[in-house]
N, C-alpha and C positions, 0 to 999 in steps of 0.2 A: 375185327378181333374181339374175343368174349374176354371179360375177366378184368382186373384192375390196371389202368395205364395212368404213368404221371410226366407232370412236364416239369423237368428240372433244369434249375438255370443258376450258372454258376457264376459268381464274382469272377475278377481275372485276378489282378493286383492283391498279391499275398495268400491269395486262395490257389491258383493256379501257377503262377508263376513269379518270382519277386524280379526287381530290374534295379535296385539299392541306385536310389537317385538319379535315374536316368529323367524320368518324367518330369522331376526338377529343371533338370538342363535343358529340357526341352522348351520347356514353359519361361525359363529367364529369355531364353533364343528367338522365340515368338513374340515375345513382348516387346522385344526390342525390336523386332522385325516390323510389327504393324505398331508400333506409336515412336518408335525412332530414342527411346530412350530407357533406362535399368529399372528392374524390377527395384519396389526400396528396400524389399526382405523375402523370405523363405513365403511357400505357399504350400498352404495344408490342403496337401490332396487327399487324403487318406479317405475313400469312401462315398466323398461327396461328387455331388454329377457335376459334369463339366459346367453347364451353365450356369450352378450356383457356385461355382469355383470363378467364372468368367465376372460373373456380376457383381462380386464379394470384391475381386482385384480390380475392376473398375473403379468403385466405388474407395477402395483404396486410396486409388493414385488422382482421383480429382477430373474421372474423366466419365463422361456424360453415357448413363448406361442405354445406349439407343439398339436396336438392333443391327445397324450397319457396324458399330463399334465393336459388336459383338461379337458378329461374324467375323468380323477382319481380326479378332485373336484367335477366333475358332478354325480359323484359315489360315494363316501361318503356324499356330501346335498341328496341324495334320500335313504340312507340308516340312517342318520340322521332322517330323516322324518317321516322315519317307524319304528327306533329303538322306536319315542316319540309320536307318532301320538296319541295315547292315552292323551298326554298330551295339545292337538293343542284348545279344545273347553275350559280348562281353562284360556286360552291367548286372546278367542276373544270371538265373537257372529257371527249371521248371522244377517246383517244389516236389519232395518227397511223397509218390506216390500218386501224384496225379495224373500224369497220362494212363496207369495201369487204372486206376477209377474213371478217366474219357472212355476209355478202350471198351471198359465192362460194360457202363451204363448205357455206348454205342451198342454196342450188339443182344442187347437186351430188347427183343421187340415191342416193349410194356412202356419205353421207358421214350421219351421225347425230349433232347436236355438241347438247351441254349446257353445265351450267356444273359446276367444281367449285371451290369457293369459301367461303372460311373465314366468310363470312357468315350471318348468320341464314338463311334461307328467306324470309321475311317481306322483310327488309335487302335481300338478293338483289334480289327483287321490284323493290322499291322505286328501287334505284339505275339497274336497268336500262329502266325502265318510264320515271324522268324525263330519260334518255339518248338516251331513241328506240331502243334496242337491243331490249327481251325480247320482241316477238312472232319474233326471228332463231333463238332459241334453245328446244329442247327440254325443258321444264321438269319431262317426264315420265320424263329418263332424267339427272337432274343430280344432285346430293348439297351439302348443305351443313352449316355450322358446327355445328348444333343438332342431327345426326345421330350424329356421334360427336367425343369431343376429339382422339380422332387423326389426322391426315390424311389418313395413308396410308390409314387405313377408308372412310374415304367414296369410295373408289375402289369396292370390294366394294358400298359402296348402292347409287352408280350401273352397274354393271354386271347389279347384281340389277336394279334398275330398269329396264332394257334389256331383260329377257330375254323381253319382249312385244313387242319385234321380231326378235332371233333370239338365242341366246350368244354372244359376242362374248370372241376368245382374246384376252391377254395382250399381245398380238402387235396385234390388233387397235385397243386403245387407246391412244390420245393425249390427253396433258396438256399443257394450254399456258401456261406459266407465267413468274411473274419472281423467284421469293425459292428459296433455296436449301431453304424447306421445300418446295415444288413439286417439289424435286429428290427429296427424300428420299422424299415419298408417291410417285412413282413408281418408286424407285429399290425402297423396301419392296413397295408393290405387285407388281412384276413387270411393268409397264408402260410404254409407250413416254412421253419427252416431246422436246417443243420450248421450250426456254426461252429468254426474251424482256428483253433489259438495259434496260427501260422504266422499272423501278424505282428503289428502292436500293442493288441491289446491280449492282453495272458484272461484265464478261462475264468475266472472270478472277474475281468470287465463283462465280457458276455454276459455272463449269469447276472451280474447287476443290471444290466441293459435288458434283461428281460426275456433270455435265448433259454430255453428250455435243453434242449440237447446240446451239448459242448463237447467235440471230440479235439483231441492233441493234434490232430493231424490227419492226412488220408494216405498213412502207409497200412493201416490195417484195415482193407477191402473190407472185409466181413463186415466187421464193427461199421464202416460207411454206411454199406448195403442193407445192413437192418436197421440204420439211422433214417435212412431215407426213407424206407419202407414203412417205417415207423413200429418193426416188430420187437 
């Protein structure tokens, strides 16, 4: 293929679809599952990767961050997820405009989009599969929670990831996000993003976090499509 191709990767949670405290419930259910006893409070997920979400509640509750520890909450939230997955489309929607933005960016042969997403891999799966969303998305060039606790790294997965369709500059990728850590893995990374006020955080957090492009939302395809393009 001659001509400009880019690989876009999209956050799930608030970008793509909301689940209004389902993940919560999931993560108190896990907790009690592998250590037999209550979360002592709410857990900010908002953005952050699983395993700095795992290490943080560890550390929390007084329990020794080892990797068997870790797996075993990393292992009951994705059996959690599956036990209820059926249950995941009554807790949310798929946000305004998004599958019609999957749709285009799929049939766009320029365009190579994944996800990159503080989620498990497993979770991932899961959320977008009871959406109607993950056969739109790349899951061969995506990166998630259980990859690295950093964010900004799992940009370097999926881009590794990619490189069985060509290398892909700097320049080349797009993040599409809504939390000001979205900002930061791109901002660290070296890569382009698009950030989306879908969330918690309204367009003035963004802009302070250092997001150059700030769209309301992805019901206006156009506006998207020349965000991403960068025209």
């Amino acid at each position: 293929m001659t001509g400009p191709e880019l690989l876009v990767l999209w956050d799930i949670d608030n970008t793509l679809i909301t689940a209004r405290g389902f993940g919560g419930l999931m993560y108190r259910e896990a907790f009690q599952t592998a250590f037999g006893r209550d979360l002592a409070g709410p857990v900010d997920l908002g953005g952050r990767t699983e395993l700095d979400i795992i290490s943080e509640t560890l550390r929390q509750h007084g329990i020794e961050h080892t990797e068997e520890a870790s797996q075993l909450l990393a292992n009951a939230l994705a059996n959690s997820f599956e036990a209820r997955r059926a249950e995941l489309p009554g807790h949310g929607e798929v946000l305004p405009g998004a599958l019609q933005a999957l749709e285009h960016f799929a049939d766009d042969p320029r365009v190579h989009q994944g996800v990159l997403t503080a989620n498990l891999r497993s979770v991932a799966l899961i959320k977008l599969e009871e959406f109607g969303l993950a056969h739109l998305v790349d899951w061969d060039v995506s990166a998630f929670g259980d990859d690295h606790a950093d964010r900004a790294e799992l940009v370097t997965f999926a881009r590794e990831r990619a490189q069985h369709i060509r290398p892909f500059t700097h320049d080349e990728v797009v993040l599409i996000g809504d939390t000001p850590h979205d900002v930061y893995a791109a901002t660290k990374a070296g890569v382009r993003l698009v950030a989306v006020a879908t969330g918690r955080s309204s367009r003035q957090d963004l802009h302070q976090a250092g997001a150059q492009i700030v769209i309301d939302d992805l019901s206006d395809l156009s506006r998207l499509a020349r965000s991403v393009w960068a025209t």
